[in-house]
C-alpha positions in Angstrom: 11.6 20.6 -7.7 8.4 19.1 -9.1 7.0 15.5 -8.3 6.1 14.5 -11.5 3.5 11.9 -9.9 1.4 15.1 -8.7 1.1 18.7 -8.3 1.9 18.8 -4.9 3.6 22.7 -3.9 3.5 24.0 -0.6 4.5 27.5 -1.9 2.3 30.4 -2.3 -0.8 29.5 -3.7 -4.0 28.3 -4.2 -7.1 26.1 -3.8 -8.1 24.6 -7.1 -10.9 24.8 -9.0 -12.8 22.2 -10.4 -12.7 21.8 -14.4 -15.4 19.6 -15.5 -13.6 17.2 -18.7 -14.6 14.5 -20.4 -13.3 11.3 -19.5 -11.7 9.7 -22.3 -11.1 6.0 -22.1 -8.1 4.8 -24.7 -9.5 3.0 -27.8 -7.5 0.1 -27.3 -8.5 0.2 -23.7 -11.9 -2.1 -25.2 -9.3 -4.4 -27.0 -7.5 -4.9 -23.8 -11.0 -5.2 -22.0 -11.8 -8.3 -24.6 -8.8 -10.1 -23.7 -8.4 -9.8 -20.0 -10.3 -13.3 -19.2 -7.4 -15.1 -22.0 -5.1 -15.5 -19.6 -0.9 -14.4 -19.0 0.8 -15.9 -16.9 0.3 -17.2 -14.0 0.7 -16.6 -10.1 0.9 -19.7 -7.6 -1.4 -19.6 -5.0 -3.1 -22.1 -3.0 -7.0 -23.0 -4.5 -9.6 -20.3 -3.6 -11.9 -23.7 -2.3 -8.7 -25.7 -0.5 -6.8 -25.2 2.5 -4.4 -28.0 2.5 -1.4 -27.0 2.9 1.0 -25.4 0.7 4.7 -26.6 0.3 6.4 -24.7 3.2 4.0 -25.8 5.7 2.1 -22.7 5.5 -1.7 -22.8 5.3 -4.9 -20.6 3.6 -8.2 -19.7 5.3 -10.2 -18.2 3.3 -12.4 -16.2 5.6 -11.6 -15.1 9.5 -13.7 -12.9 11.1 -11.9 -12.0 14.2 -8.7 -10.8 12.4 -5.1 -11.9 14.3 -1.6 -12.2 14.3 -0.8 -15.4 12.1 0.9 -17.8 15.0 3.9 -19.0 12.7 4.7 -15.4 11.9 8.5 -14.8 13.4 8.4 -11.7 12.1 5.8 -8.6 12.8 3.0 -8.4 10.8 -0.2 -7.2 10.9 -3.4 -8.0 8.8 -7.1 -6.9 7.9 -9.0 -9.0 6.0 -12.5 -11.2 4.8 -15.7 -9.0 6.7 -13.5 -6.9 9.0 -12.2 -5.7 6.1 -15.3 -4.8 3.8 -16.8 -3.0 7.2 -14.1 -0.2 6.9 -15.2 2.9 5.9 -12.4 3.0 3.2 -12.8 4.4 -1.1 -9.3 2.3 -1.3 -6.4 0.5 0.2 -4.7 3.6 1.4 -7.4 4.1 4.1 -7.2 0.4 5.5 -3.7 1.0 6.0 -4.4 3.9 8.4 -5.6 1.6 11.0 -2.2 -0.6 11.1 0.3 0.3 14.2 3.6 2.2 12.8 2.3 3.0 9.3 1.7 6.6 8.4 -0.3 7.7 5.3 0.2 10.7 3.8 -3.2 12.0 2.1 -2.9 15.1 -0.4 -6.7 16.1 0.5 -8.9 13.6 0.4 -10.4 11.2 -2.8 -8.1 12.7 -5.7 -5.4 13.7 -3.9 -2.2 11.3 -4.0 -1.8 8.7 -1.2 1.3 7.2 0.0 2.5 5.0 3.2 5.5 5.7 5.1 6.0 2.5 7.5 8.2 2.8 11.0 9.3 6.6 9.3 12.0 5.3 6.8 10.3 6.8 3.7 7.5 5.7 1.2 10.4 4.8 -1.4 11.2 1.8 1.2 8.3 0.1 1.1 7.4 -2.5 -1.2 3.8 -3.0 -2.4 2.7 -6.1 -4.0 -0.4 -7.0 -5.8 -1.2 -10.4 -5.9 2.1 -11.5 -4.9 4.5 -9.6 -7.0 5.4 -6.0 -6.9 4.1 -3.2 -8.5 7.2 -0.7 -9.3 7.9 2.7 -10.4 11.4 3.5 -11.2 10.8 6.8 -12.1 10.2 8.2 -8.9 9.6 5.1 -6.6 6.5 6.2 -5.1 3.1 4.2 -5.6 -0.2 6.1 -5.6 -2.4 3.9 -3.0 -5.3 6.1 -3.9 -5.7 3.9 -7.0 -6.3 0.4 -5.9 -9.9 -0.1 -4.3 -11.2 -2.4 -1.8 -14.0 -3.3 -4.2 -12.6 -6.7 -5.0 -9.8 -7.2 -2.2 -9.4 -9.6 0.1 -6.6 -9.0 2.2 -4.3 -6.3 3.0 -1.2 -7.2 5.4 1.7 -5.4 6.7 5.3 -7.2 7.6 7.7 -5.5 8.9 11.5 -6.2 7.3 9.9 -9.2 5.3 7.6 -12.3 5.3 8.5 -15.0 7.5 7.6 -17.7 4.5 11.6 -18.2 2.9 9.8 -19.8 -0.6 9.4 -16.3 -2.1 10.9 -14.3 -5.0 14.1 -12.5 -4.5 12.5 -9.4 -4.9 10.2 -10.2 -1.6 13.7 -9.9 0.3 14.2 -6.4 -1.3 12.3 -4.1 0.7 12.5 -2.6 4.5 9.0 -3.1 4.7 6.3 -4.2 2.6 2.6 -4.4 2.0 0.8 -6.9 0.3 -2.7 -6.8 -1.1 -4.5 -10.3 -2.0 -7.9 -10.2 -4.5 -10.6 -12.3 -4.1 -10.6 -15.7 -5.1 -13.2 -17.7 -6.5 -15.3 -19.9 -4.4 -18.1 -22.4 -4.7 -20.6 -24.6 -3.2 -21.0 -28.4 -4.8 -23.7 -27.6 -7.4 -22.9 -23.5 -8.6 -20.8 -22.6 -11.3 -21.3 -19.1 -11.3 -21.1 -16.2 -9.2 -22.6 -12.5 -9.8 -22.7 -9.7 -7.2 -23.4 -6.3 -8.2 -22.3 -3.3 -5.9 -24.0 0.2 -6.2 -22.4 3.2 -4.0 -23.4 6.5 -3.6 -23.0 9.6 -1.8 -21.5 12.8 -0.8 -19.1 15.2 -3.0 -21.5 13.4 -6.1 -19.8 10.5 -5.7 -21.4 7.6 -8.1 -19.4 3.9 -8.0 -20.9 0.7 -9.5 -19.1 -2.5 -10.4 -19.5 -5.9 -10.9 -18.2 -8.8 -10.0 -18.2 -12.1 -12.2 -17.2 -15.6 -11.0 -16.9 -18.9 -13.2 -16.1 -22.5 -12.6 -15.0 -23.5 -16.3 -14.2 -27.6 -14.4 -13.4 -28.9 -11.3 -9.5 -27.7 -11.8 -9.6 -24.5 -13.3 -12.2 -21.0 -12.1 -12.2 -17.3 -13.2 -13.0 -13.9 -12.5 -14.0 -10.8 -13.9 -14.5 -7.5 -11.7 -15.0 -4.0 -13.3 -15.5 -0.7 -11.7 -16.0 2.9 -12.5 -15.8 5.9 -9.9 -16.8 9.5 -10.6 -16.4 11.7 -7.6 -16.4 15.6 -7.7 -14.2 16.0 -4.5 -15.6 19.4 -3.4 -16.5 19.5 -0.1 -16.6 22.5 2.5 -13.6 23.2 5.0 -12.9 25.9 7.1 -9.5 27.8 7.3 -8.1 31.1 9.9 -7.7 34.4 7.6 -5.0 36.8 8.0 -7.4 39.4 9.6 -7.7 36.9 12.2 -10.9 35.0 11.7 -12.3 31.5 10.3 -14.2 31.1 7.0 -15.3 28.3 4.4 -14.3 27.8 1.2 -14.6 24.9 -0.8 -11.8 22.3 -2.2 -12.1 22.4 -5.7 -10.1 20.3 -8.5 -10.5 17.7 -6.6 -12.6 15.4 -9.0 -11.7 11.8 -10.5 -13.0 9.8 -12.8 -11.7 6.1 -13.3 -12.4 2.9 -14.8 -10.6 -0.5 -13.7 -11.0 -3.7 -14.6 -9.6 -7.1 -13.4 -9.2 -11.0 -14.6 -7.6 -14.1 -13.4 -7.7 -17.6 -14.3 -6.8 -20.2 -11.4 -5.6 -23.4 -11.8 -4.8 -26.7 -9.8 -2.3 -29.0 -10.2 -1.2 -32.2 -9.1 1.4 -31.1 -6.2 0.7 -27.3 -7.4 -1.3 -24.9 -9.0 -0.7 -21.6 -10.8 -2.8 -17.9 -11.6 -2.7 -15.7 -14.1 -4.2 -11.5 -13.8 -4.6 -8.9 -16.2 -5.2 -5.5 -14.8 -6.5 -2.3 -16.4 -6.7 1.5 -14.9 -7.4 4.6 -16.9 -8.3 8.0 -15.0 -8.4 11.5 -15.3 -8.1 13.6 -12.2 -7.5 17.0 -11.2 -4.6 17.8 -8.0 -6.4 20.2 -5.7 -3.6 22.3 -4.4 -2.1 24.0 -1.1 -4.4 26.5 0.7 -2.3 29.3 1.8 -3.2 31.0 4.5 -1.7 34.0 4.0 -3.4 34.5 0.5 -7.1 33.5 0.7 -9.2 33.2 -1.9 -6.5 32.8 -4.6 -8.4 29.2 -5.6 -6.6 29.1 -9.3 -4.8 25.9 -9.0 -5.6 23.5 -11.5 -3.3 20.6 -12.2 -4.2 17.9 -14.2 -3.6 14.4 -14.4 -4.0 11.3 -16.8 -2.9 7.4 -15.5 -3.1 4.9 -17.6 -1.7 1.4 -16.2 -1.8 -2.3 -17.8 -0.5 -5.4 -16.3 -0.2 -8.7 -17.2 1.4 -10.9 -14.3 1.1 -14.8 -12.9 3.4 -17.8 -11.3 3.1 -21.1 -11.5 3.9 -23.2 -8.7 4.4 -27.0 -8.7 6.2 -29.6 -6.2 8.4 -31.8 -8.1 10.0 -34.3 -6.0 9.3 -35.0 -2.3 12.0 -32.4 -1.6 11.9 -29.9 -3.9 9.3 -26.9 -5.5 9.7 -24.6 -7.8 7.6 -21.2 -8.2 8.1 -19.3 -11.5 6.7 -15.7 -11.4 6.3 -13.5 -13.9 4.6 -10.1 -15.4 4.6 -7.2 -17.9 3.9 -3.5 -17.0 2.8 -0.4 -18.8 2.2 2.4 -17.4 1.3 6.2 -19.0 1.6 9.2 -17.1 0.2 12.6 -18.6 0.5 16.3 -16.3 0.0 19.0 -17.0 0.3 22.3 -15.3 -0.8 25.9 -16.8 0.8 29.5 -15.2 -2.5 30.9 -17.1 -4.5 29.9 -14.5 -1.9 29.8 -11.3 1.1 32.8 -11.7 2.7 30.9 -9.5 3.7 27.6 -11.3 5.5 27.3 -14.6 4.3 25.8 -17.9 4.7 22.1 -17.2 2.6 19.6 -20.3 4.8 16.5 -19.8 3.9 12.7 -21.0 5.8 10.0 -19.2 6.2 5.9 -19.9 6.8 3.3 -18.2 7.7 -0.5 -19.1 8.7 -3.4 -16.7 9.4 -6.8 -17.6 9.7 -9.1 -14.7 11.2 -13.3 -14.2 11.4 -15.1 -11.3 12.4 -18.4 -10.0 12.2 -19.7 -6.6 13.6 -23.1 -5.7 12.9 -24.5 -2.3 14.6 -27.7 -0.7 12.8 -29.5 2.0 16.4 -30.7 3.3 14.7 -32.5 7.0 10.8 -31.9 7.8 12.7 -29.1 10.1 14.8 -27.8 8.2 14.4 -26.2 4.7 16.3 -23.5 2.1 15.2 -21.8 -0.8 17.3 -20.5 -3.8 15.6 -17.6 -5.9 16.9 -15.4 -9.2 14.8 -12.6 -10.5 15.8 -10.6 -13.2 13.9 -7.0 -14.0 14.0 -4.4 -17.3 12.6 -0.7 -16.8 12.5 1.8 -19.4 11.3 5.7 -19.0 10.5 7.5 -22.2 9.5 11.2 -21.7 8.8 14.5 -23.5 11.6 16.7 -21.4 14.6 18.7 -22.7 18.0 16.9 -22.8 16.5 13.7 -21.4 18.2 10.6 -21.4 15.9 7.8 -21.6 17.2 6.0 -18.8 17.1 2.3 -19.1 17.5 -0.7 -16.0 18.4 -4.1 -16.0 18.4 -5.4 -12.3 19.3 -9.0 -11.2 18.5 -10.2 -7.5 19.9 -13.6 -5.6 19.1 -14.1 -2.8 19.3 -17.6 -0.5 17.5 -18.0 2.9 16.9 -21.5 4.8 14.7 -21.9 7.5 15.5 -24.5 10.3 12.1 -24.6 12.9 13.0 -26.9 16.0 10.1 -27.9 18.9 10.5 -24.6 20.4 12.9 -22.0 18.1 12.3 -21.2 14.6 15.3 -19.8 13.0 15.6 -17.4 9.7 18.7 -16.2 7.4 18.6 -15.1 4.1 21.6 -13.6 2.3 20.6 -11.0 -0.8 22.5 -9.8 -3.5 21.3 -7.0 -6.3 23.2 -5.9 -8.8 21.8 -2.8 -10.7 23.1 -1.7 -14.2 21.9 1.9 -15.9 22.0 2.3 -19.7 21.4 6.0 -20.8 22.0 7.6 -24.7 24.3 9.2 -24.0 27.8 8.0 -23.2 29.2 9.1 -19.6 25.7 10.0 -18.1 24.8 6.9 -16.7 25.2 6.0 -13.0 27.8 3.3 -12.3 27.1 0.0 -11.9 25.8 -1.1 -8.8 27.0 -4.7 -6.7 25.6 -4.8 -3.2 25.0 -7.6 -0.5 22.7 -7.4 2.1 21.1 -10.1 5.2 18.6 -10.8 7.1 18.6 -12.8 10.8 15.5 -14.1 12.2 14.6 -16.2 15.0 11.7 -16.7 17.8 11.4 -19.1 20.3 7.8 -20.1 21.8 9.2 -20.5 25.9 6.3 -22.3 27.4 5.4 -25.5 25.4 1.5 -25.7 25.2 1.3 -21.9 25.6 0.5 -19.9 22.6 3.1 -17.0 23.6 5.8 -16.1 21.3 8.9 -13.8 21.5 10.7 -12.8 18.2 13.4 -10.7 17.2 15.2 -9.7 13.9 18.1 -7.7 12.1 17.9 -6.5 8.6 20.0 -4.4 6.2 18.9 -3.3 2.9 19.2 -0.4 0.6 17.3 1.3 -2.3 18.6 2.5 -5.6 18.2 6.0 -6.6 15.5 6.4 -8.7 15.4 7.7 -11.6 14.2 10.9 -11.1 16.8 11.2 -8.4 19.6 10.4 -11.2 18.6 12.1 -14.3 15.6 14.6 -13.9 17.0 17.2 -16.1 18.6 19.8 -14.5 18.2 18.2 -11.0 19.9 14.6 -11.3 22.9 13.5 -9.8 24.4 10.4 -11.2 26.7 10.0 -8.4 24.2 9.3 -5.9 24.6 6.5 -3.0 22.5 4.1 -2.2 19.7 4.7 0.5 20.5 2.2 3.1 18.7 0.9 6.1 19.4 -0.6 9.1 16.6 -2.4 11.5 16.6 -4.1 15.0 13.4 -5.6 16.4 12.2 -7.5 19.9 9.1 -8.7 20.4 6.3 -10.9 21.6 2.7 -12.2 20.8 0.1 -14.0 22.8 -2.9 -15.7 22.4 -5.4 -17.4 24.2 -9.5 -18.7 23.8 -11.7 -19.3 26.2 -15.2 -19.9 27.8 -16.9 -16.4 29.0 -20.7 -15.6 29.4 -21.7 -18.8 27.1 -20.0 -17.8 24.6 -16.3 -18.1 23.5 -14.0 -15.3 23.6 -10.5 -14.8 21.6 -7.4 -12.9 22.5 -4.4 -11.7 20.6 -1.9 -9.4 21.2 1.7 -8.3 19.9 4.2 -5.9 21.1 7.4 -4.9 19.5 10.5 -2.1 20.4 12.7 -1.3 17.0 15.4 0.8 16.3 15.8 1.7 12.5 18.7 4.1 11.0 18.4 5.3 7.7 21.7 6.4 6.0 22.8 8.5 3.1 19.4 9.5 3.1 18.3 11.4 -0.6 18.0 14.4 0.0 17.2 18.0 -2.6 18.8 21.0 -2.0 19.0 24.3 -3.8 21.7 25.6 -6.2 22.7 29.1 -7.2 19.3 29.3 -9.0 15.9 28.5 -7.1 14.5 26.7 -10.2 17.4 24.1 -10.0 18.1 22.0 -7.3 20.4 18.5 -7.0 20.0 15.5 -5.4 22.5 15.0 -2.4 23.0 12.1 0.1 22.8 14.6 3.0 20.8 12.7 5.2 21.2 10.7 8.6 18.1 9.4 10.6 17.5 7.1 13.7 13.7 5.9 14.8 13.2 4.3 18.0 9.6 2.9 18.0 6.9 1.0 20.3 4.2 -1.0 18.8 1.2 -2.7 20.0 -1.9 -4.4 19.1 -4.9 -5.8 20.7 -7.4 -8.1 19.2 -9.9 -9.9 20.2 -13.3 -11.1 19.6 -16.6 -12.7 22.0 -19.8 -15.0 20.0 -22.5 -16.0 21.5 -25.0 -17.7 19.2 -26.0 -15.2 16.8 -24.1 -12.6 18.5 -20.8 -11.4 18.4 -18.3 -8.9 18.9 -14.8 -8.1 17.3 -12.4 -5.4 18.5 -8.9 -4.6 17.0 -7.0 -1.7 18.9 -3.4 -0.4 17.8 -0.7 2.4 19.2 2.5 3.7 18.1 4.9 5.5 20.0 7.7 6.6 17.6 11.2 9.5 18.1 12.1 9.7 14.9 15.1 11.9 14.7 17.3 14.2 12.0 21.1 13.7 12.9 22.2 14.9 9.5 24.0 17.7 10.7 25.3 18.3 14.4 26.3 21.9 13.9 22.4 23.0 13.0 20.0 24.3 15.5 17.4 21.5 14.7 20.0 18.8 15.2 18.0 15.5 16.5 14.1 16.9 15.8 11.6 14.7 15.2 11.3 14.7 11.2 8.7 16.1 9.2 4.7 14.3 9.7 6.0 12.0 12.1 3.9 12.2 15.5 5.3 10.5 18.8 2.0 9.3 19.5 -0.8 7.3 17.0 -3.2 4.6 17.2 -6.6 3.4 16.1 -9.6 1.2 17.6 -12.2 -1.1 15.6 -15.3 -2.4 17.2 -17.6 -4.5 15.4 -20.8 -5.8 16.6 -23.0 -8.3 14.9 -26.4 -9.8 15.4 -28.4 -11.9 12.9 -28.3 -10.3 9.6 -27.7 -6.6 11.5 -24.1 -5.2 11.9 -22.4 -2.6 12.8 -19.1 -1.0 13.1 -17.1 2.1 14.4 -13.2 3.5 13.9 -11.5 5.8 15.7 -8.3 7.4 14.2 -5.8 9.5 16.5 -2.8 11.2 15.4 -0.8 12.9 17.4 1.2 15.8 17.8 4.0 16.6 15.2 5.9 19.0 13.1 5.7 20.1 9.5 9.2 20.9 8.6 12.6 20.0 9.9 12.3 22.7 12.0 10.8 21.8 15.4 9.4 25.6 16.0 5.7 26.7 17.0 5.4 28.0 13.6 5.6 24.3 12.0 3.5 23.1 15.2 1.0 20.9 13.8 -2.4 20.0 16.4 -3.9 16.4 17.2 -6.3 15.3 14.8 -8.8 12.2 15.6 -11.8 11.0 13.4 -14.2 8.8 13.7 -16.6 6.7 11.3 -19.8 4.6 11.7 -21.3 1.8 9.0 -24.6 -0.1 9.8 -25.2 -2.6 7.4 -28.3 -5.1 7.3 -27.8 -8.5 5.4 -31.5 -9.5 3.9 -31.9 -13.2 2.4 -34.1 -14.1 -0.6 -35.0 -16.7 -2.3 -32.1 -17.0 -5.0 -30.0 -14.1 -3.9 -29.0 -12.0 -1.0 -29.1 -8.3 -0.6 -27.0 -6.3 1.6 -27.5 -2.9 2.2 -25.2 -0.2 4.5 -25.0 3.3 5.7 -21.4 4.6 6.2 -21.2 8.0 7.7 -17.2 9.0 7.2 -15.5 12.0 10.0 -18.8 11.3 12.4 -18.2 14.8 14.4 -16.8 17.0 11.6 -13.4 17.5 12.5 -11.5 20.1 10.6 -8.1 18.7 9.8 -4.9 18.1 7.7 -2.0 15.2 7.3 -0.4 17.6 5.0 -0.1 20.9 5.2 -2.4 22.8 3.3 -4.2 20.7 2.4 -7.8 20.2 4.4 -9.5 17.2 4.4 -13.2 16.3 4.4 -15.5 16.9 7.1 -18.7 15.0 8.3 -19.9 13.0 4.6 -21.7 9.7 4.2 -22.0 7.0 1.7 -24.5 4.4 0.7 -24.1 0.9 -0.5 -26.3 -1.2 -2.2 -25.0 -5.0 -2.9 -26.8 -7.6 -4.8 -25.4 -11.6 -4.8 -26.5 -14.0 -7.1 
């Protein structure tokens, strides 16, 4: 069965080669360009320049330097963000996310290869990613790329585990077992500037060239823009070393790993009296090629190359506004399009068929979240979202599957002196519309809740201890329901079920003249994951069906430190994570592997930031371990997988002129070369550095 996102095969094969190809940008793509800073609609946020606070007692800081568990959090999340952040050796969101306890990324070799996050081992398909505060879908196969969204002009990336402890939120923010949630920069500025300009010039190894530019406007004192554009060319070759059959190691170089992209980004902020409200327009066009498996047993067969062409538009915003003393609305909405264009050639790989396939994507997306302020402790919120997805593609005997999905859901928060208490009660109902009559999956009524609460057992003490339940479900997609020749339109829903206990502490105080800053948060979960999606093989190897087969329990430990030390112009930060995780397949109590850990998921991982700053100097190391695991279901020494650990370095100096500042850094990526792989067969980069030049007006 092919992943129509990628050209990802694990069969007999071949490293690609690299095809140098023009990148074409779309015509209209410059229309689209010219009307980005117009406006759409618009997403509620709190001012880029306030931090009063917002309706449900929440509040915004716009920069933090030691990064931290949020205190009113009641349930687990984690977050990286402001100059932590930028000091990451990262090309996009997917490698920030590496360094968060109980997320695993899977990488399909390195900077064109696909890039998806698995969080507490329930799948990629159950986690939600929002942009900006609503979520970015894909119906046809319910997988987002990470690998496309760069750090360039973000903020904030954040993990939460179930759901956000904030009830005034849309009804799809209660739709996910997990979810993570990426947060652009906002505009800020000083009394007497109206404009902000930074240019950003980086450069480095596999010919990697990526400038972009940054554009910030004050248009009054209640309304401020943005404009960020970026291009990215990148040949992904790079050296890696691999045992032959004759018994020996030898290099060979990825190839078909290049990408070329262009994005582009506007908003428009607004205040209100009692509110305000964003709009964002988002463009993406690439070309890329899908560097493929390295076989072992056949080397040198180095034919693969898959192509790929994304283009993605989105128009999206929310306005929020309190209108009475006890009540505020939030009305989100957005538009998607999103092109999809693979193609495949046996010409160049025997082992592949013909596959030259278009896909398309719309979405059409209304919220409306209504919260009550019932007591100044107690509060409920009431939201309705409807959705629309369409899927047009070039395959035989397809059946242009359409989707209209409405979500309810109802959650009240009631927050006493020392227990905060959370329920929230969701209901989805899911209808498919196909051509042809009889094809389409039934309809689809489900409800599922939530149960929060914390306590805080020590007044005056910052120490917290949390625990929640959750049950949710994902539809089949619908690749799982109508991929010809492979759909089943009887499919299940994918359900989950999670339990979590935990605790966080903090604490500040005086230490070697200087202040010093401690958090820390520990949690123990149990997840089960039922009627798992599953494909398995029919009379004929080239046809396979989609079968709720599968049956898996996790039981999990994680924990993160934080903390930081300043001392005048000195200071110190240090953020260290670890994951224990059993994550076992009890599908089937009659097979030989019945309860092995599944597939990628190691019982031990974890990750360690240090940061050190002085004056305009910093500098900054990572350290990445993953444990060991298995590559198949099948817990054998044959799908034995080794430990793999990396580690990377930036030094950056900050040099202020007269009118501008300049900031200049050296990141040097895999430090002591390590030869590894999160997938099989498919080798990652070794030692490789990058230089960044950024200019602030």
């Amino acid at each position: 069965m092919r992943n129509t996102n990628s050209s990802l095969r694990s069969g007999k094969g071949s490293c690609p080669q690299g095809a140098a190809s023009r990148f074409r940008y779309r015509r209209w793509g410059i229309a689209v360009l010219a009307v980005l800073l117009c406006g759409g609609a618009a997403e509620a946020r709190q001012p880029a320049d306030s931090a009063r606070s917002s309706v449900d007692g929440e509040r915004r800081i716009e920069e933090i330097v030691v990064t931290a568990p949020r205190k009113n959090e009641v349930i687990p999340s984690q977050t990286l963000e402001g100059r932590t952040l930028r000091q990451l050796n990262s090309y996009s969101v997917a490698d920030a996310i590496r360094y968060f306890s109980g997320a695993q990324l899977k990488d399909y070799g390195g900077i064109g290869g696909l890039k998806t996050v698995n969080i507490r081992s329930m799948g990629s398909q159950h986690v939600g990613v929002f942009f900006d505060g609503v979520q970015i879908g894909n119906a046809q196969n319910g997988v987002v790329d990470l690998g496309r969204f760069s750090l360039d002009n973000m903020e904030t990336v954040s993990i939460y585990n179930g759901q956000k402890s904030a009830i005034f939120q849309p009804a799809k923010d209660f739709a996910s077992a997990s979810a993570v949630y990426f947060e652009t920069r906002r505009p800020v500025f000083d009394s007497l500037k109206r404009n902000n300009l930074k240019f950003t010039l980086k450069g480095g190894s596999f010919k990697t060239i990526d400038p972009s530019v940054l554009w910030e406007h004050r248009f009054g004192e209640r309304v401020r823009g943005s404009f960020n554009a970026e291009y990215l060319y990148t040949s992904g070759e790079y050296k890696f070393r691999y045992a032959k059959v004759d018994g020996y190691d030898t290099t060979e170089v990825r190839k078909n790993g290049d990408v070329r992209f262009f994005r582009a980004e506007a908003a428009l902020f607004g205040d209100l009296r009692d509110g305000d409200w964003r709009a964002k327009a988002y463009f993406y066009d690439s070309q890329r090629g899908y560097p493929g498996a390295v076989v072992r047993e056949e080397p040198g067969r180095f034919r693969h190359q898959d192509r790929q062409w994304d283009t993605n538009f989105f128009l999206q915003g929310a306005l929020r506004k309190k209108l009475a003393p006890f009540y505020a609305l939030k009305v989100t909405g957005k538009y998607a399009y999103d092109f999809l264009h693979y193609v495949s050639d046996p010409r160049l790989d025997v082992t592949t068929m013909y596959v030259d396939n278009r896909y398309r994507q719309q979405e059409a997306y209304l919220s409306a979240a209504n919260l009550f302020a019932i007591t100044p402790w107690w509060s409920a919120n009431v939201a309705l979202d409807a959705q629309f997805n369409t899927l047009d593609a070039d395959l035989v005997d397809f059946v242009y599957p359409q989707r209209w999905t409405v979500l309810a859901a109802a959650a009240t928060s009631v927050r006493l002196r020392c227990v905060s208490l959370q329920g929230s009660l969701l209901y989805t109902h899911v209808t498919d519309i196909v051509r042809r009559r009889g094809e389409a999956a039934e309809d689809r009524n489900r409800l599922t809740p939530t149960l929060v609460a914390s306590c805080r057992p020590l007044p005056g003490q910052d120490w917290q201890i949390r625990a929640f339940y959750k049950r949710i479900f994902r539809m089949p997609t619908f690749n799982d329901l109508y991929y010809t020749f492979i759909g089943n339109i009887h499919l299940e829903p994918e359900y989950t079920t999670q339990y979590d206990l935990g605790m966080t502490y903090g604490r500040e105080w005086p230490a070697g003249g200087g202040v010093l800053a401690l958090d820390a948060q520990a949690d123990v979960y149990y997840n089960q994951v039922d009627n798992k999606i599953v494909a398995m093989p029919t009379s004929n190897q080239f046809r396979w069906t989609m079968l709720n087969l599968g049956y898996v329990e996790i039981k999990g430990v994680d924990v993160s430190l934080e903390g930081g030390w300043q001392r005048g112009r000195l200071s110190v930060n240090a953020r260290l994570s670890y994951t224990y995780q059993q994550a076992q397949d009890l599908t089937d109590p009659t097979s030989p592997f019945y309860g092995d850990q599944i597939p990628y998921i190691p019982w031990n991982s974890g990750s360690a930031i240090v940061s050190v700053g002085y004056g305009g100097w910093h500098f900054n190391y990572s350290f990445i371990y993953t444990g060991e695991r298995y590559e198949q279901a099948a817990n054998t020494a044959e799908n034995y997988a080794q430990p793999w650990y990396t580690s990377d370095v930036v030094i950056a100096r900050d040099i202020a002129l007269r009118n501008l500042s300049l900031r200049v850094a050296l990141e040097v990526n895999n430090l002591f070369n390590q030869q590894y792989e999160v997938v099989q067969c498919y080798p990652m980069p070794g030692t490789n550095f990058k230089i960044i030049l950024s200019l602030t007006l």
